[in-house]
C-alpha positions as CSV (number, residue, x, y, z in Angstrom):
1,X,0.0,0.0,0.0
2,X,2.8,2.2,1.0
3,X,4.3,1.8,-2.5
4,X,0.9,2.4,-3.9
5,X,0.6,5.5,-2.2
6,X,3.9,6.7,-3.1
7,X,3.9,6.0,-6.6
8,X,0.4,8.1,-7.1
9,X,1.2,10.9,-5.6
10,X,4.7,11.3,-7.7
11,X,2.9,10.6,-10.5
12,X,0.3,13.6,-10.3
13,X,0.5,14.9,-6.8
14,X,-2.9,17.4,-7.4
15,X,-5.3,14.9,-7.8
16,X,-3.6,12.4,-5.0
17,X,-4.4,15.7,-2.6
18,X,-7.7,16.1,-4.1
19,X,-8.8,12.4,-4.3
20,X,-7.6,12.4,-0.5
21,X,-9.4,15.7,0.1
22,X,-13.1,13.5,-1.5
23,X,-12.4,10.6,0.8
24,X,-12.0,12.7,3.7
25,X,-15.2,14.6,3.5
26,X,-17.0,11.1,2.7
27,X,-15.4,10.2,6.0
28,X,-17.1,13.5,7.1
29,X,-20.6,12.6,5.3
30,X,-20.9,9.6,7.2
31,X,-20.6,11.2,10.8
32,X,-23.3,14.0,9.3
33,X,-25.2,10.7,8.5
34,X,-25.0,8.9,11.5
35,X,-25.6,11.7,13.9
36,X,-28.4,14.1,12.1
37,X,-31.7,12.9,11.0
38,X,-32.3,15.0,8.1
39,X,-33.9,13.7,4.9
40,X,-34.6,13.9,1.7
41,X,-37.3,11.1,0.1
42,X,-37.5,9.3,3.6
43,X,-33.2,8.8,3.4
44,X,-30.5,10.5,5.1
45,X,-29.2,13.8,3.5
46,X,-26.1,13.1,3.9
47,X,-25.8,9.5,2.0
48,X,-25.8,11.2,-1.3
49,X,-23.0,13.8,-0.4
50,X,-20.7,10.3,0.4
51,X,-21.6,8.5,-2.6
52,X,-20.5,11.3,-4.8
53,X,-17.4,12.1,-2.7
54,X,-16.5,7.9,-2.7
55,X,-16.8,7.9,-6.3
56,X,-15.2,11.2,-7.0
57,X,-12.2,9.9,-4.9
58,X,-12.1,6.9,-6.8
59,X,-12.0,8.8,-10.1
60,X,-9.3,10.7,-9.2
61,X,-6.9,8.7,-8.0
62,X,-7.0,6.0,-11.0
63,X,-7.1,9.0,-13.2
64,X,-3.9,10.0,-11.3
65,X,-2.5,6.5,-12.2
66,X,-3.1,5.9,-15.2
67,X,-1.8,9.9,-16.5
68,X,1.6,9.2,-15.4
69,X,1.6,6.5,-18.0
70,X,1.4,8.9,-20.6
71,X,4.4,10.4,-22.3
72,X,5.0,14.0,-21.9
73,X,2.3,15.2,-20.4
74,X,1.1,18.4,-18.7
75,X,-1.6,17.5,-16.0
76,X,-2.6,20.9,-15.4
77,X,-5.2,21.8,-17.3
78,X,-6.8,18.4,-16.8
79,X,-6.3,18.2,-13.2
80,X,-7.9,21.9,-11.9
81,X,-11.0,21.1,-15.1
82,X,-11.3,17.8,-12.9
83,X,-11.0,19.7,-9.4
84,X,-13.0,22.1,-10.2
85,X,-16.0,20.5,-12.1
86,X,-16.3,17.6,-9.5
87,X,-15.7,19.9,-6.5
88,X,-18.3,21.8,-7.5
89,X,-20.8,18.7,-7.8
90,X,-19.7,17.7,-4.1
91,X,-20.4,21.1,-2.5
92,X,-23.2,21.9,-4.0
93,X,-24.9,18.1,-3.1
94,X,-23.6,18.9,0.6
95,X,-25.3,22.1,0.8
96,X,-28.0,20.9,-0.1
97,X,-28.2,17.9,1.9
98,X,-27.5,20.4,4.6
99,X,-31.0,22.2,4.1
100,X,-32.6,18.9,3.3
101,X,-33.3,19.4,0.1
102,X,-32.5,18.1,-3.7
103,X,-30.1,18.4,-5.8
104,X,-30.5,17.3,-8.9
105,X,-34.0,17.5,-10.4
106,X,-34.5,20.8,-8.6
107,X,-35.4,23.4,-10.4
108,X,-37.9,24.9,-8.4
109,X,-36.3,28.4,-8.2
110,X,-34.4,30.2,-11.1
111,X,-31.2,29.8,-8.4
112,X,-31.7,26.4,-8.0
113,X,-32.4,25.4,-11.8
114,X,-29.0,27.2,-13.1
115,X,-27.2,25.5,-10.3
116,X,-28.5,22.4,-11.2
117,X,-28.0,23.1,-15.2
118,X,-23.9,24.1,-13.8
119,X,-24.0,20.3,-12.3
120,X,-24.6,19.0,-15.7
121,X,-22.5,21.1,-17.3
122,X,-20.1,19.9,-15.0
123,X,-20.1,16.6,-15.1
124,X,-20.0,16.6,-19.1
125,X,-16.4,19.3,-18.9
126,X,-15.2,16.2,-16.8
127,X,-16.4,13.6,-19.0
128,X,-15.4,15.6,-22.0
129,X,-11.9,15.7,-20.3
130,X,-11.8,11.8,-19.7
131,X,-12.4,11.1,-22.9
132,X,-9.6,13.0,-24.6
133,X,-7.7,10.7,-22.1
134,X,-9.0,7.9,-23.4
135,X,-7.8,8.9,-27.0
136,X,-4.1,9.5,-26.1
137,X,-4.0,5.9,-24.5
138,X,-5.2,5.3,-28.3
139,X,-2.6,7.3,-30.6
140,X,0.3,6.7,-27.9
141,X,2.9,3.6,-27.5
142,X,3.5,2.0,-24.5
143,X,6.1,-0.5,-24.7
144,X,6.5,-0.4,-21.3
145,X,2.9,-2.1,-20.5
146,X,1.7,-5.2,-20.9
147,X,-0.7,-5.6,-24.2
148,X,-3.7,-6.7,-21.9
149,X,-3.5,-3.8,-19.2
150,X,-3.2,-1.2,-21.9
151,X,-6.4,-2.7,-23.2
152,X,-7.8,-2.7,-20.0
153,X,-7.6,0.9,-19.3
154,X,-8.5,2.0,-22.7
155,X,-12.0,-0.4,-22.2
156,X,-12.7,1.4,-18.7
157,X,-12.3,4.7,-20.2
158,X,-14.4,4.6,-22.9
159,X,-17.2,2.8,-20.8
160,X,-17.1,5.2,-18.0
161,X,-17.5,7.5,-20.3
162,X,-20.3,6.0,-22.4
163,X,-22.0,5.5,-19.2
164,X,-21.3,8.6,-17.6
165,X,-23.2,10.1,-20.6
166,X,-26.0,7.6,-19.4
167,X,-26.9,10.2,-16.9
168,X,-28.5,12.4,-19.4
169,X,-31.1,9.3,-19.9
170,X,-32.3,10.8,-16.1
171,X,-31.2,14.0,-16.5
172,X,-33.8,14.5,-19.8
173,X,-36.6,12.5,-17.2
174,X,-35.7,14.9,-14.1
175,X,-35.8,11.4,-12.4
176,X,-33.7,8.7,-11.2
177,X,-37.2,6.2,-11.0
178,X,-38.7,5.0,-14.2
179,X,-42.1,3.4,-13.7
180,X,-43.0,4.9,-10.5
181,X,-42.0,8.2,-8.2
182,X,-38.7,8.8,-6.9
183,X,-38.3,8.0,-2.8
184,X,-40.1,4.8,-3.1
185,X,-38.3,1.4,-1.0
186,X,-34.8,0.8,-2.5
187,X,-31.6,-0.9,-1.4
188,X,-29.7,0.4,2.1
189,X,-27.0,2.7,1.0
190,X,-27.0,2.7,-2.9
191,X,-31.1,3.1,-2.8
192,X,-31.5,1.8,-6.2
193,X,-35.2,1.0,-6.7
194,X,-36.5,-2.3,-5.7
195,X,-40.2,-1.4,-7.0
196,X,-39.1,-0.1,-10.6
197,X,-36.6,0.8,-13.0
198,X,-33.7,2.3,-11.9
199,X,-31.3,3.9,-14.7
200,X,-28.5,4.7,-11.4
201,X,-28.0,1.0,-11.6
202,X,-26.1,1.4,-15.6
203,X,-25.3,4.7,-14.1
204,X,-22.7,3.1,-11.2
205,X,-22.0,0.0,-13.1
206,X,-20.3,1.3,-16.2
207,X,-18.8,4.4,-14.1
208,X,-16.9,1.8,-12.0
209,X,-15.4,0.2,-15.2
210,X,-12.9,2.5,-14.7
211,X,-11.3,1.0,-11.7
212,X,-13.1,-3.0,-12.4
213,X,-11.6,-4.0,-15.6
214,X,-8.0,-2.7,-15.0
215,X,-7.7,-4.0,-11.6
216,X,-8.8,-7.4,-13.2
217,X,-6.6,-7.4,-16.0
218,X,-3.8,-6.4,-14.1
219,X,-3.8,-8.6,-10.9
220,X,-5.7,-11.4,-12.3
221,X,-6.6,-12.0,-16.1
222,X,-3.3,-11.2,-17.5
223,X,-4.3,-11.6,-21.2
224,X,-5.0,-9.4,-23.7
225,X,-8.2,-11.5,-25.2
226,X,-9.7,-12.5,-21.7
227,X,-9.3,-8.5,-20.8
228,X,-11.3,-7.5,-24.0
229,X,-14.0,-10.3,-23.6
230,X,-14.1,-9.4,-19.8
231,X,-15.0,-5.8,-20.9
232,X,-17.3,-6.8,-23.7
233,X,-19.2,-8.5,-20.8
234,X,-19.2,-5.8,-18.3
235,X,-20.7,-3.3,-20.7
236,X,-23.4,-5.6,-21.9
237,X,-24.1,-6.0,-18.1
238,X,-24.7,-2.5,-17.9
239,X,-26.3,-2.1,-20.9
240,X,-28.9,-5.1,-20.0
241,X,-29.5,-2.9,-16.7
242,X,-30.1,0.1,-18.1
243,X,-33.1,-1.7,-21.0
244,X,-34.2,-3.1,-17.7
245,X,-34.9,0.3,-16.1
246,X,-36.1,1.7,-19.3
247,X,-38.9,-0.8,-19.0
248,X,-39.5,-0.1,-15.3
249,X,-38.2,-3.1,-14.2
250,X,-35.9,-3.0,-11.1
251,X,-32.4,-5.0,-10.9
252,X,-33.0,-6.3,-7.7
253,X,-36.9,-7.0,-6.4
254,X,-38.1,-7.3,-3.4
């Protein structure tokens, strides 16, 4: 872990400090969560805040790792686009989780409606930046990676950012329920719908390819043809979730 550790922050030492900045104030969320009772749709305010500040963290840091692998070059620009984009999310999901009250969706004040058209706008810069990431790992050579887990990154890139894109499927429905109202009886934590469709579920699945199929590849698979088929299977897995929302059904019923 140590080396870990070491090795990501010399290879971009902004977004070690930032991804470390996320996963403290998810450590933070979680003590707002466990000692205040505020809600919004029957759950805890402060759930969402971590969830967002978990998968922020874990955005920047393999981001972090897989940059350095990239000859010549500057991290600047990309790393304050992705501080500032994704820090903006994070506060403005805290705040207001802090007056109980939505973030995304909410447009019922002219304040509330730009901020929540600066989230999306957001989230597509940082997208937008991800994916000219994912084309350098294209038009570079890397002779000093193994065949499979250069294949492995370039597959979770360019599903996290097809599915990151899936969160205009909600955004266009200002909802995250298809098939019934939001705030209805979902899983502890992740509180995907257990009643009707749930787009989230594509949502977290393909966003996570990011870290999933290189960690795989890397510690485990070790071949170039498993690692493609491997990531050929993931995204059909969230593709297959994200038809099932569309047709209201939910992943997991109960």
């Amino acid at each position: 872990m140590n080396y870990f550790l070491e090795t990501l922050k010399s290879r971009n030492e902004t977004l070690y400090y930032f991804g470390l900045a996320c996963l403290v104030s998810a450590i933070a969320f979680v003590l707002l969560w466990a000692t205040t009772n505020t809600k919004v749709y029957g759950v805890n305010a402060w759930i969402k805040p971590f969830k967002f500040s978990v998968s922020t963290f874990l955005y920047a840091w393999a981001m972090a790792w897989f940059i350095g692998y990239l000859p010549a070059f500057n991290a600047s620009l990309f790393n304050w686009v992705t501080i500032i984009t994704l820090g903006f999310e994070i506060v403005y999901i805290a705040l207001q989780a802090s007056k109980g009250q939505l973030s995304h969706y909410n447009i019922s004040t002219p304040v509330y409606a730009s901020l929540y058209a600066a989230m999306a706008a957001a989230a597509t810069i940082a997208t937008i930046g991800a994916a000219y990431i994912g084309i350098l790992f294209f038009a570079s050579d890397f002779p000093q990676l193994p065949q499979y887990y250069l294949w492995a990154i370039r597959l979770g890139i360019i599903i996290f950012v097809i599915f990151s894109f899936e969160g205009f499927v909600m955004g266009s429905r200002m909802t995250h329920t298809i098939g019934g109202p939001d705030g209805e009886s979902g899983i502890p934590v992740l509180n995907w719908s257990t009643k009707y469709g749930d787009p989230r579920i594509a949502h977290f699945i393909g966003m996570h390819a990011l870290q999933v199929i290189p960690i795989l590849s890397y510690h485990l698979l070790k071949s170039t043809r498993l690692t493609i088929l491997i990531g050929i299977a993931y995204a059909l897995l969230a593709v297959f979730t994200l038809v099932q929302a569309l047709q209201g059904k939910p992943f997991i019923k109960q």
